[in-house]
N, C-alpha and C positions, 0 to 999 in steps of 0.2 A: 688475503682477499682476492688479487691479483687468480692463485690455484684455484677457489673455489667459483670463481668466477670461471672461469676453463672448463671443469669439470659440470658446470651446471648447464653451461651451453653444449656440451660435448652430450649428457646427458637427457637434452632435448631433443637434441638433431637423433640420437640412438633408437628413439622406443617408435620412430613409424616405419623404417622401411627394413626393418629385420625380422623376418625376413617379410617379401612382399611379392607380389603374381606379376607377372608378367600379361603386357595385352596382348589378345589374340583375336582378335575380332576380325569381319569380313574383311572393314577398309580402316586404313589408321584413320580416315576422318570421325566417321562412326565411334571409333574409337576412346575419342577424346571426351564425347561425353560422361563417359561411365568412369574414365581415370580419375584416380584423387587427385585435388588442385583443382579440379574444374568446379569449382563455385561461385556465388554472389558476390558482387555484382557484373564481374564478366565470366562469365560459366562458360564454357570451351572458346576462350576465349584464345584466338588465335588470327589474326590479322594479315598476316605475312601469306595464310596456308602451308605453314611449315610441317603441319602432321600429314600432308597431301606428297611430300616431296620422295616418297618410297613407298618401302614396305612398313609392315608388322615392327619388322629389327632397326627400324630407322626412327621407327617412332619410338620404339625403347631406347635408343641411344640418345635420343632429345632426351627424352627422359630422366635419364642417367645423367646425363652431362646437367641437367636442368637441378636436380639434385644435389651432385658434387658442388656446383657453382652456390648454392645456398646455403650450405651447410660452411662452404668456406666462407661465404660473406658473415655470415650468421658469428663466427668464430674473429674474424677481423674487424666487427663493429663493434663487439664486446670487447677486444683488445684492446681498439682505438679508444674509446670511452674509458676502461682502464685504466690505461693511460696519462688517458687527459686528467682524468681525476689525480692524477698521482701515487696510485697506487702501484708498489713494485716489489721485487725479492729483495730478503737483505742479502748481504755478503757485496761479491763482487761477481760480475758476468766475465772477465777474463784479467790480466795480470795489472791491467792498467785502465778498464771499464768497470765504473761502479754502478749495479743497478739504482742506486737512488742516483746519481749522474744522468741516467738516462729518463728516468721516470721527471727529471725537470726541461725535459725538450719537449718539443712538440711530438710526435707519435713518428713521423716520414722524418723527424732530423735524429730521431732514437737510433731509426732504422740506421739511415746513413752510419751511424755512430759504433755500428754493433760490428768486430774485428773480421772479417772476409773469411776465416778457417769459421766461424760462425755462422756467418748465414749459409756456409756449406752446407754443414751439419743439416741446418734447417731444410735446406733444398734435398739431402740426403734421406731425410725421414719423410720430406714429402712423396719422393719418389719411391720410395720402399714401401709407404703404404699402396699408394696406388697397384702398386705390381702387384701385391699381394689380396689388394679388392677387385680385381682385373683376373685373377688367376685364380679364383676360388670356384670351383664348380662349374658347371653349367654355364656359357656367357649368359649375359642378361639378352642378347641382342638373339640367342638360339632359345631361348623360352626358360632361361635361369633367374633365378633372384639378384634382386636391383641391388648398386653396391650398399654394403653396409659399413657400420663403424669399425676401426680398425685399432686403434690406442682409444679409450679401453674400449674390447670386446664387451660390448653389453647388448642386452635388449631389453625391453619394458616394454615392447608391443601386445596389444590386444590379441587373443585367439577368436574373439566376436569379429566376424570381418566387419559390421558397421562400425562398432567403435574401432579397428583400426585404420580402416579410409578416412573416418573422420580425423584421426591423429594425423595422417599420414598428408593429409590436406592443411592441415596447421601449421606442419612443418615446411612445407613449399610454400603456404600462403606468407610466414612468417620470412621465408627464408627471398624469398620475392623483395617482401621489405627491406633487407637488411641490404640483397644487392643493390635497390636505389641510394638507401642508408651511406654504404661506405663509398658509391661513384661519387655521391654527393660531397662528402667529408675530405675526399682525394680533389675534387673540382675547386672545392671552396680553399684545401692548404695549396693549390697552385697555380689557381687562378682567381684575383680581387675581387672581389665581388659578382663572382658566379654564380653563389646561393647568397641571398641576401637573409636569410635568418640566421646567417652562421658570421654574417660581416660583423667584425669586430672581438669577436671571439677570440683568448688567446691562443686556443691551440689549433687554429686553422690559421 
């Protein structure tokens, strides 16, 4: 369950930005309207003027980062939820950590739990991927495609550009969500009653 849950969110986050255009327009402000994500009910919605603060490549790098940032949230709320549910591998995760041991913590005391040559690993493949979505072609930031998936290589994106701006706006509007989602999930296991609809909850 635990796999296919992984695979279905990896598989979402895949089919809108692979590959996808780069903005080019006059001014990054201008800009933002015509990008995917800028929809109902805040449609270029941007407060700070953070699309103001460069160029063309500065707004693709928000971009990007804006991206990466959701697709990991996206992947850590389905984990955390996981999780909580109880859902895990069988066997054991190393000589003296059992995945059902872990799957009865709370999600941040899993982590704690999981052996240091482990969360290497983890940090290892996180790092390998990025260099290798960082170093594919083109930068995004010189008028290259925005990063895409890297375990698994897939795509599912539309060749109609309107169906895929619409995907592609799904996927950030969804992925938006998910980083309130998991700040909220992290606030609520470390701080008492910081989200009151999650107080009492056992795995916060």
């Amino acid at each position: 369950m635990k796999v296919a849950a992984t695979f279905i969110a990896l598989a979402g986050v895949a089919n809108a930005f692979a590959p996808a255009q780069n903005v080019n327009k006059g001014t990054a402000l201008s800009a933002i309207d015509d990008m995917a994500g800028s929809t109902m009910p805040f449609k270029a919605f941007d407060p700070l003027g953070l699309a103001t603060l460069g160029s063309d490549s500065t707004l693709a790098w928000f971009r990007a980062a804006e991206l990466k940032h959701s697709r990991v949230a996206m992947l850590a709320t389905t984990g955390y939820l996981v999780q909580a549910a109880g859902f895990h591998f069988p066997g054991m995760l190393s000589s003296d950590v059992s995945f059902e041991s872990l799957s009865a913590m709370k999600p941040l005391d899993a982590w704690d739990a999981v052996p240091d040559l482990g969360k290497a690993q983890i940090y290892f493949t996180i790092f390998f991927a990025e260099v290798v979505s960082e170093a594919k072609g083109t930068h995004y930031t010189k008028g290259g495609d925005y990063p895409t998936i890297v375990f698994p290589n897939v795509n599912f994106a539309s060749s109609d550009p309107e169906k895929l701006k619409v995907s592609q706006s799904r996927e950030l509007n969804n992925g938006r969500l998910a980083m309130i989602a998991i700040m909220s999930f992290v606030a609520a296991a470390n701080i008492e009653g910081s989200v009151p609809v999650l107080t009492g909850n056992p795995m916060f």
